[in-house]
N, C-alpha and C positions, 0 to 999 in steps of 0.2 A: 588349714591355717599356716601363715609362711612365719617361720622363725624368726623374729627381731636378731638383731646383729648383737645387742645391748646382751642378748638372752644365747646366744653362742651360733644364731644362724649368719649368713652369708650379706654382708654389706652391700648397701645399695651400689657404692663404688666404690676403688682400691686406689684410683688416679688421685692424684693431688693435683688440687686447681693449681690456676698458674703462682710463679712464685714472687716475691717484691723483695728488693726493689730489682728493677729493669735496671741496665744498666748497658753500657757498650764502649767502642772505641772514642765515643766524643769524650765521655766523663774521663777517660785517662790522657786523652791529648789536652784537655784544658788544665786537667790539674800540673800536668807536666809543665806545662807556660808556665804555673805559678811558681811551681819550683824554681824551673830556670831563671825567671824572672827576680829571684832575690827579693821581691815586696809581697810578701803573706799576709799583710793585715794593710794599716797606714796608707792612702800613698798608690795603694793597686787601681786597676781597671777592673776589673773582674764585678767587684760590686756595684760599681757605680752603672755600670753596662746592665749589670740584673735590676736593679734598681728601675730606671728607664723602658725597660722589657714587661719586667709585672705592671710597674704604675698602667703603662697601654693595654695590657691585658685585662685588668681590671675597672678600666673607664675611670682613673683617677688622676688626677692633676701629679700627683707625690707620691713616693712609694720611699720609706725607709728602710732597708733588710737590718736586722738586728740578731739579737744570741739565740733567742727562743719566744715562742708564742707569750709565755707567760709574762717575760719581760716586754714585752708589747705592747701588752695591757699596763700594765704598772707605768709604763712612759710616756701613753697615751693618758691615765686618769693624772698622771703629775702635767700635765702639760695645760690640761683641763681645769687644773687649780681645784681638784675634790684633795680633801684632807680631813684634818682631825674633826670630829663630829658631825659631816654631811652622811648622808647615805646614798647608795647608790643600789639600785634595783635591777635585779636578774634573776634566772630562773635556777630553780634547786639542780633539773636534771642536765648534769653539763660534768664537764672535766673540773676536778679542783681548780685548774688554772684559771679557771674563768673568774674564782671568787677570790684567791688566796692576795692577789694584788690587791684590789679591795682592803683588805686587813694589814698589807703592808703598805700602803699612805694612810693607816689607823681610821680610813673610813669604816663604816658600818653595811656589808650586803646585806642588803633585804630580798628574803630568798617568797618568790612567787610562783604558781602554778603553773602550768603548760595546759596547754589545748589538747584535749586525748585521743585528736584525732590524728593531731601532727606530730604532738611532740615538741613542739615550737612550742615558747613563750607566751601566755595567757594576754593579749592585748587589755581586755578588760581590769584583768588580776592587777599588771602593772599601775591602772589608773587609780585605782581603788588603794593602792601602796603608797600612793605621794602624799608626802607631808612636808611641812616647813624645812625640813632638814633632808629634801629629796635635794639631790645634785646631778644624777647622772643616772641611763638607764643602758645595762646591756644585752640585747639579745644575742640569741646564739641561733644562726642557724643550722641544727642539730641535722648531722646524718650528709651537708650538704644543702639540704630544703632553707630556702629564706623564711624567715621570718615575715609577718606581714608587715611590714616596711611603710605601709600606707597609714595605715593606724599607730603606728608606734609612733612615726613621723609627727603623725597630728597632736599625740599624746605632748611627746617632747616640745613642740614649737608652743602648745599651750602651757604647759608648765616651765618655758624656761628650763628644759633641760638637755643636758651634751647626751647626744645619743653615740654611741660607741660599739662599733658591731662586732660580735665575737663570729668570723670566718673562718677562722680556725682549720675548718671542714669544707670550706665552701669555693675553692679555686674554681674559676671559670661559671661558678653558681648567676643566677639573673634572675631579676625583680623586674615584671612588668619591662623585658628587654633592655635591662640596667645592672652590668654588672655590678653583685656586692660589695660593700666594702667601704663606697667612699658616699653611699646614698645618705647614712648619717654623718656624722661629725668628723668621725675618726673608726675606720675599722681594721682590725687586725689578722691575721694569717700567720698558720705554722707549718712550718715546712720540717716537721719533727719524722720519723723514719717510717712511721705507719701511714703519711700523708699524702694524697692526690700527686703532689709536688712537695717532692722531700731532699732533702740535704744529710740527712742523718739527725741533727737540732739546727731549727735556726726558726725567724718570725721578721712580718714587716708590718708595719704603719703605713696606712693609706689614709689619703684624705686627699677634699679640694681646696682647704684653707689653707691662706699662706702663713697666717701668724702662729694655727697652731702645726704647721709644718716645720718651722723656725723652732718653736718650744719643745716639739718633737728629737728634730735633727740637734739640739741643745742639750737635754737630758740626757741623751744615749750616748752623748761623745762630751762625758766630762766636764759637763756645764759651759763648756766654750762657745762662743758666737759664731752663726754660719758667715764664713769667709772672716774672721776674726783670727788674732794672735793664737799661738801655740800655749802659750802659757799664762792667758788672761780667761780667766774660768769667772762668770759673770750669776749664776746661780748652783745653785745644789744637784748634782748629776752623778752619774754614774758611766763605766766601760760598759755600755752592753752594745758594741757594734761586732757586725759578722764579717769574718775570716774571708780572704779573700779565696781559701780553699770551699768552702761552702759558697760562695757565689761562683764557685765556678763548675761545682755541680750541678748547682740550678739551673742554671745556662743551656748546659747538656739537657736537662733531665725537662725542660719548656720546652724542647723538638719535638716530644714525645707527647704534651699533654691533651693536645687538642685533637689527637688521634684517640687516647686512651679514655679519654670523657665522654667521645663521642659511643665505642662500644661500651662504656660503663651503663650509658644510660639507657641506648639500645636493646641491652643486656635486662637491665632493670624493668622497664617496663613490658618485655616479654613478662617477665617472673610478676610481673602484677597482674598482669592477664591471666598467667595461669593459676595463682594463689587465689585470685578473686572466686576463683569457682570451686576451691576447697572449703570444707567446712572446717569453721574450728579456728583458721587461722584468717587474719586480715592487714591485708601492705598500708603502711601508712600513708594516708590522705594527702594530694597534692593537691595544694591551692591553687587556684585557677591564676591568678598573676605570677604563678612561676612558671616562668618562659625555658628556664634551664635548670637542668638540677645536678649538681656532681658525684651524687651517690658516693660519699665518702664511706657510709656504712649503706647497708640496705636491712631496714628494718620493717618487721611484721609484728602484729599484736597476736599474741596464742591466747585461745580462750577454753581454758579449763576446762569449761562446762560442755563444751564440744566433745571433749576428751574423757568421760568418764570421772569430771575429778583429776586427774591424772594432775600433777605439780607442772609446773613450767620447767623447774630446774630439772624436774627427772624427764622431762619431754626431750629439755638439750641433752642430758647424757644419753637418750638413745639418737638421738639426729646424730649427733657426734660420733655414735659408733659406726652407723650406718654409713660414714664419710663423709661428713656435712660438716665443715668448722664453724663453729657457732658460737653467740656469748649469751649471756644473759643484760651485757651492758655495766650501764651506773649504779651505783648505789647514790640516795639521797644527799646533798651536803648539808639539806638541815638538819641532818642527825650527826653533822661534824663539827661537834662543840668545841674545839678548836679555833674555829672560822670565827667564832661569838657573832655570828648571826640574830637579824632577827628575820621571823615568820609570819608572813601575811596571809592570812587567811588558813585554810584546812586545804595541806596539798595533797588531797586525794589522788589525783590523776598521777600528778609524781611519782606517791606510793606504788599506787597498782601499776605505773610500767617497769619501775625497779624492781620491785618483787614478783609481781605476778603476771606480766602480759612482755615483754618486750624480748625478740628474739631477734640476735644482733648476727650479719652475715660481713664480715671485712671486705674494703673493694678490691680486691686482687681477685675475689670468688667473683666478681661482674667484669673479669677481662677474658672470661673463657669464653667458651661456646657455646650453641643453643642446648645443644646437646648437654651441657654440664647442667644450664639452666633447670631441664628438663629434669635432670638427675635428685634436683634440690624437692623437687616438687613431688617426684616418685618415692623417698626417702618420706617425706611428711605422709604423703597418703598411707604409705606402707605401716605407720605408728598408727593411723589413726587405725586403719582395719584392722592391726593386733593388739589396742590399749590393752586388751583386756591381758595378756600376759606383764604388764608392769603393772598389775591392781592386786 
């Protein structure tokens, strides 16, 4: 019997996957323009340049870069006219930021199930959640994976509602040969430090409409009119536009992304090949109309009962020792009484991948080698043939 690492024997590996963020001589020759240049915010090239660059990347008409993913969302539902008393539907398992905007235009999230096979937002769940005071619906495509974009689609155009994609995760992601983002209404992107394409914090608005592109481009520069006076502010707005030093990261850090997506995914679907034939664990379900996937996280379902019983959480602290960086993921946000959510339905599937099945691997671990791949997979077989020393 070979000694778990958790248990004081010898780790699967000692290497550390590769590290994030990448970085090189562009990101310090552009920042240096900016400095030289004396226009750090106001006024710069830098953004309007990235601007132009994501919107083509993304198959969108518009691209806003703003402070952060969060405020994204918040400038996108004010543009959308949701406010006090509408609600607006999305799924529990997601980043607070998905919901927290929600509660500040005093709407109400109504938090919905996910599909247990993806992880993705429950298409049916959502339907089942409109009510008179539905307004707005946002998926998220979790992990990178779209959402089913077809169905949600159908949902929203029947109910008269603004569909709003949380992309968050999903740079260079594709829906039936359609980049994310602008297939709904309005969808969002964060370019936060953990991200596919990152700046350290920052977020953009994508869309193909021009009015809510204008109401967009409005909100986040101070309520002013695009191409209007300096000091004629025409509605209710806030500063949340990006630094001309973070667009100029981005810049740099778009050279790299279309190499780095390409082994991300490369990478991934090896590791599904070879998890598929472990017992115990199972990679999460790709739908057949996702043409791309950006593997922001690469996630697997663990199942307990493969394991002796064995917990999820003490499955990670031995993967983790064995040199496998791993999470366990989200926690619920309808148990963030805070949020003053409401709850549709019984989110079982929710529950069980927060607590008990969801095993989270960061993309910087899908920019290595086969070989590391490999490592991931030797490491889980290695627990499962010694559970019995964590029982």
């Amino acid at each position: 019997m070979e000694k778990l690492a958790i248990k004081g024997g010898k780790p699967v590996r000692t290497k550390p996957f590769p590290s994030w963020p990448v970085f090189g001589e562009k990101e310090l020759r552009l920042l240096r323009e900016v400095v030289e240049s004396g226009v750090w915010g106001v006024g710069g090239k830098m953004k309007e340049k990235f601007e132009r660059k994501f919107a083509e990347l993304q198959d969108a008409k518009y691209a806003l870069a703003v402070a952060n993913g969060t405020l994204a969302i918040e400038v996108a539902l004010r543009a959308a006219g949701i406010g006090e008393g509408d609600e607006v539907i999305l799924p529990s398992y997601t980043f607070v930021g998905t919901a927290s905007p929600v509660v500040y235009v005093n709407a109400k999230p109504v938090f919905v199930d996910i599909d247990p096979e993806t992880y993705c937002i429950d298409p049916e769940a959502v339907e089942k959640a409109v009510t008179e005071r539905t307004k707005a619906i946002i998926p998220v495509h979790v992990a990178g994976q779209p959402a089913d974009m077809d169905r949600l689609t159908e949902i929203a155009e029947t109910y008269n509602l603004t569909l709003i994609e949380d992309a968050a995760q999903a740079h260079c992601s594709e829906w039936d040969g359609r980049r994310v983002g602008a297939i709904g209404d309005m969808g969002i992107f964060s370019f936060q430090s953990s991200k596919n394409l990152n700046c350290g914090e920052g977020g953009a608005i994508v869309t193909n409409d021009d009015e809510l592109y204008r109401l967009c481009w409005s909100i986040h520069n101070c309520g002013r009119e695009l191409g209007g006076e300096w000091y004629r502010h025409v509605r209710l707005g806030g500063n949340c536009r990006m630094t001309e030093f973070q667009a100029a990261i981005l810049l740099a850090q778009l050279d790299r992304l279309e190499e780095q997506s390409r082994r991300r995914e490369e990478n991934a679907l090896y590791l599904t090949e070879r998890l598929s034939a472990v017992s115990g664990v199972e990679p999460l379900k790709r739908l057949p109309k996702v043409t791309r996937h950006s593997y922001h996280l690469y996630i697997f379902r663990y199942l307990e009962s493969e394991f002796e019983g064995l917990s999820r959480d003490r499955f990670i602290e031995a993967l983790r020792a064995e040199g496998i960086p791993c999470s366990p993921g989200y926690t619920p946000l309808h148990r963030m009484d805070f949020l003053n959510g409401r709850v549709s339905g019984r989110l079982e599937n929710t529950e069980r991948a927060c607590y008990r099945e969801a095993v989270w691997l960061k993309q910087n671990v899908l920019l290595g080698t086969r070989e590391d791949m490999d490592s991931i997979v030797e490491a889980i077989e290695k627990i499962r043939e010694n559970v019995s020393q964590l029982l």
